[in-house]
PABABA-589143 format. One record per residue: residue in three letters; x, y, z of N, C-alpha, C, O in turn. Coordinates in steps of 0.05 Angstrom, whole numbers, padded with zeros to 5 digits, always signed. Example, Ala and Ser with C-alpha at 12.3 -4.5 7.8 and 13.67 -1.06 7.14 Angstrom:
# residues 2
ala+00264-00114+00156+00246-00090+00156+00264-00066+00156+00285-00066+00169ser+00257-00045+00142+00273-00021+00143+00258+00001+00157+00268+00023+00161
//
This chain:
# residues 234
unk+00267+01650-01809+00281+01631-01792+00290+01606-01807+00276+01595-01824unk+00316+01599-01799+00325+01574-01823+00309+01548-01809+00304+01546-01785unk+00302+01528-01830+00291+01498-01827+00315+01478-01828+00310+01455-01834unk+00348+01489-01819+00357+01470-01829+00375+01466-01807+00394+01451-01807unk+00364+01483-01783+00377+01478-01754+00357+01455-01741+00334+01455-01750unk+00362+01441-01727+00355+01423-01711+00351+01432-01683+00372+01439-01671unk+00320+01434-01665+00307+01446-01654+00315+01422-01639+00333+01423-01622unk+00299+01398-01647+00292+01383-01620+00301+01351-01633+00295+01345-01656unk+00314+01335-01617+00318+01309-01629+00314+01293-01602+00322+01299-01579unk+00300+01271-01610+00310+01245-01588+00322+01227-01603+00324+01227-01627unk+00332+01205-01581+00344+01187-01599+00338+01157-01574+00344+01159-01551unk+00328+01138-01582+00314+01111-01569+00300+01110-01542+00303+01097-01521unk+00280+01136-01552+00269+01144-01519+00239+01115-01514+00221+01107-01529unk+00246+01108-01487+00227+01092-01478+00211+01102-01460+00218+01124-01450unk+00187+01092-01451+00173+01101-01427+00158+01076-01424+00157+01059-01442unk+00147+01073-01402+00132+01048-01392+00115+01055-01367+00122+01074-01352unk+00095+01041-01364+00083+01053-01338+00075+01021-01325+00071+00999-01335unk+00075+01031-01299+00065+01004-01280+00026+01007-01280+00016+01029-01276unk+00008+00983-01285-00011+00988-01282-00027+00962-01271-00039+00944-01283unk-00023+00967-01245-00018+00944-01222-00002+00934-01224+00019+00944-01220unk-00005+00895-01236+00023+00880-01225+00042+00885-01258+00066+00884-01264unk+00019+00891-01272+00023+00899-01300+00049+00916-01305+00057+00929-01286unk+00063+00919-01329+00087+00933-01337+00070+00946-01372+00059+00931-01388unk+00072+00968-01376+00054+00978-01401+00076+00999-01411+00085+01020-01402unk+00083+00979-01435+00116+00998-01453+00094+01005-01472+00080+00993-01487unk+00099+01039-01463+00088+01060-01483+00103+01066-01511+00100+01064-01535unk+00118+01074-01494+00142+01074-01518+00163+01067-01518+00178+01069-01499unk+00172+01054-01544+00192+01032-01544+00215+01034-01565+00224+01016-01579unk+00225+01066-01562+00252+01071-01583+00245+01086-01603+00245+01083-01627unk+00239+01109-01586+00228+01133-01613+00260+01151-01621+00279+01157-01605unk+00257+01157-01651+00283+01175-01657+00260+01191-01670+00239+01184-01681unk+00276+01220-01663+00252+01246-01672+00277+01264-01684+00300+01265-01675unk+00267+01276-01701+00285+01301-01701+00260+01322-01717+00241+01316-01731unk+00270+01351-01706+00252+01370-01715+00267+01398-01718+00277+01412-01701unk+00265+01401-01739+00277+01425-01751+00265+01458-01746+00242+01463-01752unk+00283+01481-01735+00267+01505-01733+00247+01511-01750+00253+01502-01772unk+00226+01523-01751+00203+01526-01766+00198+01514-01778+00197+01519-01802unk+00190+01485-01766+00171+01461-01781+00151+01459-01762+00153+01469-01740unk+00124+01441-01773+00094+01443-01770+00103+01418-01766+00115+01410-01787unk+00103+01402-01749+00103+01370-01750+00083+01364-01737+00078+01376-01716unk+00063+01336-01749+00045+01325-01741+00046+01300-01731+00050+01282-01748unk+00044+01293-01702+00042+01270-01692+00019+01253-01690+00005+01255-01670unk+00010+01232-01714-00011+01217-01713-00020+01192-01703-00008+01173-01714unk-00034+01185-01689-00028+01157-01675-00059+01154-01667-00074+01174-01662unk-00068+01127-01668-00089+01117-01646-00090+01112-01624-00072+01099-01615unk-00113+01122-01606-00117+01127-01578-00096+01098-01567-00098+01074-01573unk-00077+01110-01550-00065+01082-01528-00031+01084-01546-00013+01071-01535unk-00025+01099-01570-00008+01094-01588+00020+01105-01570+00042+01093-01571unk+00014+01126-01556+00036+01135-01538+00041+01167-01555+00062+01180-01553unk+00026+01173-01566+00026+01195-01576+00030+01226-01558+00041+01248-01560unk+00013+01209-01537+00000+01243-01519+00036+01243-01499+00048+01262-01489unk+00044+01214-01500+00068+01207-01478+00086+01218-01490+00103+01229-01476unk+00088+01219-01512+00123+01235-01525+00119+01261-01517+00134+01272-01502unk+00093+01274-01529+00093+01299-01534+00098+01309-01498+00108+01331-01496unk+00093+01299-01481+00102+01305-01455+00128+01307-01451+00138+01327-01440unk+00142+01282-01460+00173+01277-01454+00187+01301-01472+00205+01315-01462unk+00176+01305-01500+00188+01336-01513+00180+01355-01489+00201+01359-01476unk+00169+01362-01483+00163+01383-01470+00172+01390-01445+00169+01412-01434unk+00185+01365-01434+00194+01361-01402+00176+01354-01386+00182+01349-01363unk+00154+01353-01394+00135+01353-01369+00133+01326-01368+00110+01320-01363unk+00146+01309-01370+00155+01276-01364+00186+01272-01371+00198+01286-01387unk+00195+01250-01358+00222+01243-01365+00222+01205-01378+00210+01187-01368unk+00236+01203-01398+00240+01178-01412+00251+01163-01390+00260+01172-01369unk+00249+01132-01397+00265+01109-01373+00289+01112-01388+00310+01112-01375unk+00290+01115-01418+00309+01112-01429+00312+01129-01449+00294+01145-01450unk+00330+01131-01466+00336+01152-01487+00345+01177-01475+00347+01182-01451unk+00350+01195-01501+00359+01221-01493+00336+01249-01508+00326+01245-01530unk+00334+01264-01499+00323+01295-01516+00328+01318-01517+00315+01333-01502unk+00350+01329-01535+00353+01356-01536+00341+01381-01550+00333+01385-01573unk+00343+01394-01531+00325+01410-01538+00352+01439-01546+00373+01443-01533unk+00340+01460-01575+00368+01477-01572+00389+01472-01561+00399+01487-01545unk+00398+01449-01567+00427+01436-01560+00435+01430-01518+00455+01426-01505unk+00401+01432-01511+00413+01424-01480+00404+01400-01479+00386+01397-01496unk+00409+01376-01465+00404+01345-01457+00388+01355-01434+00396+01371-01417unk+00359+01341-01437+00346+01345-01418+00350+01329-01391+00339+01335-01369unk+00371+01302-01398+00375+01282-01386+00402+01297-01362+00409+01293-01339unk+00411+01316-01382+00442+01329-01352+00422+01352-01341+00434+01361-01321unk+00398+01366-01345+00386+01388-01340+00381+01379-01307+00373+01357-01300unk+00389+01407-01285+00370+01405-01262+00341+01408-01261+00329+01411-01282unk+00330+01408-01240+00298+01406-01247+00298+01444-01244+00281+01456-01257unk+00307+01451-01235+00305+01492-01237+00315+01489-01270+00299+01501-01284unk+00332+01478-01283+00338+01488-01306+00312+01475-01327+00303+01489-01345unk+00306+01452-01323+00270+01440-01334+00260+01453-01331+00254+01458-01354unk+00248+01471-01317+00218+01488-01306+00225+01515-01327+00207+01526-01340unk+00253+01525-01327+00254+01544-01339+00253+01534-01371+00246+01552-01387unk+00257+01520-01378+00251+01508-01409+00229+01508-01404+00219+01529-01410unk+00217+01496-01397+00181+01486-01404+00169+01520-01398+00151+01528-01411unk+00180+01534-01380+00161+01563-01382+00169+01586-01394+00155+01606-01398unk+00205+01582-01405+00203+01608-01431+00199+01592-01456+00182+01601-01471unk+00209+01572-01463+00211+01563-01490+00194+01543-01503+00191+01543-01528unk+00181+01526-01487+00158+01518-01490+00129+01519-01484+00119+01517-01462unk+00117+01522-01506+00089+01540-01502+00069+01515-01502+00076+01501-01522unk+00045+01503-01487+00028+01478-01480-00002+01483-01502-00010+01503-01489unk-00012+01482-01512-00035+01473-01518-00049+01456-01522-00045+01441-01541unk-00076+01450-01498-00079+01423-01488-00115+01424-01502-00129+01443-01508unk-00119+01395-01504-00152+01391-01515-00175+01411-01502-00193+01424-01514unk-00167+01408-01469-00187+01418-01447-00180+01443-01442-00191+01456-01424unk-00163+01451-01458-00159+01484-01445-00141+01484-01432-00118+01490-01439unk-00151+01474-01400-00143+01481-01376-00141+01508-01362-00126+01512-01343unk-00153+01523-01371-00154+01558-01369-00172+01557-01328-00194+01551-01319unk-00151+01564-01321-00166+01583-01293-00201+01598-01289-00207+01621-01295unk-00216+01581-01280-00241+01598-01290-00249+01625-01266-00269+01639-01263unk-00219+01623-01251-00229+01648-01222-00216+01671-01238-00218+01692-01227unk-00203+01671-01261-00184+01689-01275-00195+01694-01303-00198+01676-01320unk-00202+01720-01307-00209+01724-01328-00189+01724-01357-00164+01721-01356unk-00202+01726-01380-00185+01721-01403-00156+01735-01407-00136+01723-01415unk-00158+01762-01400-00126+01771-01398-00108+01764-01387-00085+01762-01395unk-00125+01757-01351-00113+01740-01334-00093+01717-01338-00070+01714-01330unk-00110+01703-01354-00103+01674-01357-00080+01673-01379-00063+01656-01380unk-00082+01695-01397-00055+01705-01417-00027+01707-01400-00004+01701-01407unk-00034+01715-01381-00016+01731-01371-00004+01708-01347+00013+01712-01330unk-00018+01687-01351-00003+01667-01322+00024+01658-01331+00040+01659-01312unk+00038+01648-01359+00065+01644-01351+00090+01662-01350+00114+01657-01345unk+00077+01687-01355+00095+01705-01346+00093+01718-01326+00110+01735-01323unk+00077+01716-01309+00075+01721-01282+00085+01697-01263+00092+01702-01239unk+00086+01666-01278+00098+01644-01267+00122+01649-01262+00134+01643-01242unk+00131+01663-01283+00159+01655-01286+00180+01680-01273+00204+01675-01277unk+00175+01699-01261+00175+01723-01253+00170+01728-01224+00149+01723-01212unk+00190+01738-01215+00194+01736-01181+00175+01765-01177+00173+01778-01197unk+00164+01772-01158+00148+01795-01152+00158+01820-01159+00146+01838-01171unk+00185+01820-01149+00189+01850-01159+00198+01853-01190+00200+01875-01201unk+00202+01835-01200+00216+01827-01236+00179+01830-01239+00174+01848-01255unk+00159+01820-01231+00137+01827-01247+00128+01852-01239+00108+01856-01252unk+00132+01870-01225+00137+01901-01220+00142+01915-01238+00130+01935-01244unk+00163+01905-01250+00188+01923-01270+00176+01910-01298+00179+01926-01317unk+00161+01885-01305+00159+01883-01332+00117+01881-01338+00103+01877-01359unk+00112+01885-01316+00084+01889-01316+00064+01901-01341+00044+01892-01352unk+00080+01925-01345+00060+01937-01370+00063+01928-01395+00045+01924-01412unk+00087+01925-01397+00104+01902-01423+00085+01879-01432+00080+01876-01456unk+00074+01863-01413+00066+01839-01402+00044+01844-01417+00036+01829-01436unk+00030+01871-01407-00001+01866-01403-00002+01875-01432-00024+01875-01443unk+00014+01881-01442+00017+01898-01469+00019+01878-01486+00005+01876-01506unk+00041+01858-01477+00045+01832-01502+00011+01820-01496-00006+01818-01514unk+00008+01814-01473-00018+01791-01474-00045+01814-01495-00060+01805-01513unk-00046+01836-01487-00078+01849-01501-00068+01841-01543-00084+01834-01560unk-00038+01846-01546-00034+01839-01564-00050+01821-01592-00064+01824-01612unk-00033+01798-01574-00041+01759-01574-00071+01760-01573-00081+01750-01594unk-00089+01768-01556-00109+01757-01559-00125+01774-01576-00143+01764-01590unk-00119+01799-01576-00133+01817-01601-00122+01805-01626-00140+01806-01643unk-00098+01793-01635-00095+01780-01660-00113+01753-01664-00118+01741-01685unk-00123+01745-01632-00137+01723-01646-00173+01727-01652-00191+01713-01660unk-00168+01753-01644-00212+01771-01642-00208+01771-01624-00193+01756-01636unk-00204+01772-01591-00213+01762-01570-00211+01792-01554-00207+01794-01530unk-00212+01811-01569-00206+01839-01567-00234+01848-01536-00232+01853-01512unk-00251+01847-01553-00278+01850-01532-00281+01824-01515-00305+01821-01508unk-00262+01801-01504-00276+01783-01492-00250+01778-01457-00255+01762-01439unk-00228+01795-01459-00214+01798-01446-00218+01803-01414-00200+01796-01398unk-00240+01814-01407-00249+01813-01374-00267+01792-01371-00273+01785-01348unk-00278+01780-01391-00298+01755-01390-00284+01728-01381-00260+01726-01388unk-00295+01707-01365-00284+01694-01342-00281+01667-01369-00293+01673-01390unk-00267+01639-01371-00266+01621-01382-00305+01615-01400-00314+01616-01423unk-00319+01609-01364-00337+01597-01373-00360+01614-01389-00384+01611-01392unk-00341+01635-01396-00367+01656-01404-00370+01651-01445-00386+01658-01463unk-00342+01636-01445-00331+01639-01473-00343+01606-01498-00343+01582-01492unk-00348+01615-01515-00348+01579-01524-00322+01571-01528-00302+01585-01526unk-00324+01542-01537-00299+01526-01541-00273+01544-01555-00252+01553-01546unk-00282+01544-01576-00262+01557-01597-00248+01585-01585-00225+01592-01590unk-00265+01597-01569-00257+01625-01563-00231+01613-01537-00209+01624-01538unk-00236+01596-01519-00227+01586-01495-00212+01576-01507-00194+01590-01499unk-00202+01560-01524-00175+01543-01541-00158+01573-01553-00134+01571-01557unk-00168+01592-01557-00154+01608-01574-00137+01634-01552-00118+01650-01555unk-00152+01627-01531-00138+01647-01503-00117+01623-01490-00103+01627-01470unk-00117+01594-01507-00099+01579-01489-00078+01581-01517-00057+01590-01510unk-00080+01577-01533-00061+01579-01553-00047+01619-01545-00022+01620-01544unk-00061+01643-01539-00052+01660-01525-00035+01663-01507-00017+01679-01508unk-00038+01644-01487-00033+01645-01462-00004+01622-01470+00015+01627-01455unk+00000+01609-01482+00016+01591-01503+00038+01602-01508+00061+01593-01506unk+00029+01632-01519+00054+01643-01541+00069+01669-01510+00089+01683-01511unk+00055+01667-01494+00059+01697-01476+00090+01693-01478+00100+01714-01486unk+00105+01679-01475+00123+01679-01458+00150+01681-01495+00172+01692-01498unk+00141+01671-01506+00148+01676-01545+00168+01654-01547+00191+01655-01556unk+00154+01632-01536+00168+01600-01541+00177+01591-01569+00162+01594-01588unk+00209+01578-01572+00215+01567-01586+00199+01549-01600+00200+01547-01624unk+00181+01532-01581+00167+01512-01595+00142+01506-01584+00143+01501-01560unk+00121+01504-01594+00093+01498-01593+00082+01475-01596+00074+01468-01618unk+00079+01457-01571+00064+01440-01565+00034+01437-01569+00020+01450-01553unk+00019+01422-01589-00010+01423-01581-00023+01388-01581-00026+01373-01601unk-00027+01383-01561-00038+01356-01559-00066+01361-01558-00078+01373-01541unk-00078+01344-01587-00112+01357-01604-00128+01372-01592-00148+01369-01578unk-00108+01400-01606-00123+01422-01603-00143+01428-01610-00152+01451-01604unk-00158+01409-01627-00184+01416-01644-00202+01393-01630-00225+01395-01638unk-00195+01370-01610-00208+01346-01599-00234+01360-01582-00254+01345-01580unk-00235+01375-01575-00263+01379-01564-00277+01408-01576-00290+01427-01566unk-00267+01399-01604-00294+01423-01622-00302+01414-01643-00294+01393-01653unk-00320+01428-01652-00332+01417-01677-00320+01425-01700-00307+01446-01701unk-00325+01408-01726-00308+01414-01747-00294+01447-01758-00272+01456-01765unk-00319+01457-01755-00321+01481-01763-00300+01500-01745-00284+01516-01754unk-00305+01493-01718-00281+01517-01694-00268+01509-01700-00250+01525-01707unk-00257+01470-01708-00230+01461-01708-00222+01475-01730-00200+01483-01725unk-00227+01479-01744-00214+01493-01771-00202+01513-01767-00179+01520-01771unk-00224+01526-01757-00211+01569-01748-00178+01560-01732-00158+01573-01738unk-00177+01538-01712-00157+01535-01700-00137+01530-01715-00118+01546-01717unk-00140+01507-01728-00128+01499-01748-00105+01524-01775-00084+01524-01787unk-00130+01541-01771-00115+01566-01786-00100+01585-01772-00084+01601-01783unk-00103+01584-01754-00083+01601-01732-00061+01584-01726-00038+01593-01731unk-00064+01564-01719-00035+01543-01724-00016+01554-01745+00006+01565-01740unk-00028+01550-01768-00019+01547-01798+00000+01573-01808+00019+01575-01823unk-00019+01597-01786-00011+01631-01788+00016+01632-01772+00039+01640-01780unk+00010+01623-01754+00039+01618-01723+00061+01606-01741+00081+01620-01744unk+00060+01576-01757+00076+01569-01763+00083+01592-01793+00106+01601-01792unk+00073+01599-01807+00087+01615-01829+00101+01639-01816+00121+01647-01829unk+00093+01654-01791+00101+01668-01791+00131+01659-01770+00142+01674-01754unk+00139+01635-01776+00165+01624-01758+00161+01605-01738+00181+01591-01735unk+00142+01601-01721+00141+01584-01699+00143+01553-01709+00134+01542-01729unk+00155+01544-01690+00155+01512-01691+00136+01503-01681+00129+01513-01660unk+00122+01484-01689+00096+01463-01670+00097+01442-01683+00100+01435-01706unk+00093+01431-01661+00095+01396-01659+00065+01386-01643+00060+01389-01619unk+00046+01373-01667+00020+01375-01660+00004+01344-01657+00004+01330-01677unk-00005+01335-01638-00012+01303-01638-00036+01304-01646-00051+01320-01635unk-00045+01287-01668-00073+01279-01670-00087+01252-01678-00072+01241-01694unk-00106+01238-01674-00110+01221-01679-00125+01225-01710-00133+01204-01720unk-00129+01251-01727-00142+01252-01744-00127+01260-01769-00115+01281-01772unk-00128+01242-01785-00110+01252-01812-00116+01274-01834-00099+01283-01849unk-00141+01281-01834-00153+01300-01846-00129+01322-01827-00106+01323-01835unk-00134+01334-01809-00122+01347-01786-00089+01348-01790-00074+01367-01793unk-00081+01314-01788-00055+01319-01793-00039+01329-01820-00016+01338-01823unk-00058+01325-01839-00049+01339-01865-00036+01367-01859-00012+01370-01864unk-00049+01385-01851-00050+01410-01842-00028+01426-01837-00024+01451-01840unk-00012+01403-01829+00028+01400-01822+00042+01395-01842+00039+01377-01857unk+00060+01414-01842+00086+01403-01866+00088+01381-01857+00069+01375-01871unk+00095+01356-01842+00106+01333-01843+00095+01319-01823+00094+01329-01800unk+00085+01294-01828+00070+01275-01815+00091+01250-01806+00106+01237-01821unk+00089+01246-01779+00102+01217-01768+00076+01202-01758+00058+01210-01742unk+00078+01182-01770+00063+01166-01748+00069+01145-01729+00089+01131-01734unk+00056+01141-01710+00061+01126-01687+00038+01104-01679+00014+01109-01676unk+00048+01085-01675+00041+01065-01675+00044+01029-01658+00052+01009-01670unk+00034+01029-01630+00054+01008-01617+00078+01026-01610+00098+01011-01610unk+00085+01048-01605+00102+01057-01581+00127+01060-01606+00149+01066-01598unk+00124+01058-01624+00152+01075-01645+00139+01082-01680+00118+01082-01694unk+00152+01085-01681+00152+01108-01705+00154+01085-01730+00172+01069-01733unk+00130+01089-01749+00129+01080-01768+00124+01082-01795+00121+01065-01812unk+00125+01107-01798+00124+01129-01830+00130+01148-01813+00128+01148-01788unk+00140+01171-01836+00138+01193-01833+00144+01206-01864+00161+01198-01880unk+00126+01225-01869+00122+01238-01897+00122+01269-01894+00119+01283-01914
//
């Protein structure tokens, strides 16, 4: 995959939140650009507005100001049916907490955004496909024997690695992970860390927030953030 197409760019995106009589400018004129198959690391301290971009990339928030395209669409002219379908074929979420369904077992939970995204009888017709891509994914990550087992049956690392699964089901352009390694210990963070590292060589894009620089090394290219804009990037 070439690195020399341009995946995702913003250009003077703001956000602000009301917090009571209070006005709280998160971010205050970010320019991003990110190239197909790059590892980019977003580093910032807690309050930095780190976790807020990686939303606004993703759609799952909208800027007060600026613009973000994503594969050449403006998310700013996008209807909200044409948003939902970005954020569930092309963008894949990996969040600190998981967030994994605990009434749905591990294949299950593989299998939620393509069952999201899929009207009843379209998941009729691509059903075995489905269940075929998800046993895949999670057998590439070991999770081979842990697939009828429920969230809470799993430790951390195993439960981050069915959400990074459940991440790729749908075979997103770009890979979101806001600190995917924040609620494990050094050691799981690592295993994660190397599955990242595998995703990206073998082509995927991810764009990864952390507050840890050891961690952000890990990425071909580090921005950091700081006070709501951008102040290195290496």
């Amino acid at each position: 995959m070439s690195k020399n197409i341009t995946l995702l760019q913003t250009k003077d995106v703001h956000k602000s939140y009301k917090l009571g009589q209070a006005k709280i400018n998160v971010l205050k004129g970010v320019d991003l650009e990110v190239k197909q198959g790059e590892f980019v690391a977003i580093i910032g301290a807690s309050g930095s507005g780190k976790s807020t971009l990686l939303h606004i990339l993703g759609a799952l928030d909208k800027p007060d100001k600026g613009s973000v395209k994503f594969d050449g669409k403006d998310f700013n002219k996008a209807s909200s049916a044409k948003l939902n379908h970005i954020r569930n074929k092309n963008v894949g979420f990996v969040f600190q907490f998981y967030h994994l369904l605990d009434e749905l077992n591990v294949l299950e939970n593989a299998l939620v955004p393509k069952m999201a995204g899929t009207s009843v009888f379209g998941w009729f017709a691509c059903r075995n496909r489905a269940i075929q891509r998800a046993k895949e994914l999670l057998s590439q990550f070991g999770l081979e024997d842990r697939m009828k087992h429920k969230p809470y049956q799993l430790s951390g690392g195993e439960r981050q690695r069915v959400a990074i699964a459940r991440a790729l089901m749908n075979e997103p352009k770009m890979l979101l992970a806001d600190e995917p390694t924040g609620n494990l210990d050094s050691q799981t963070g690592n295993g994660i860390l190397t599955v990242l590292e595998r995703l990206n060589q073998a082509g995927q894009t991810i764009i990864m927030v952390t507050h840890d620089e050891r961690i952000a090394r890990m990425a071909q290219r580090t921005i950091k953030l700081a006070d709501g804009v951008i102040t290195e990037t290496n």
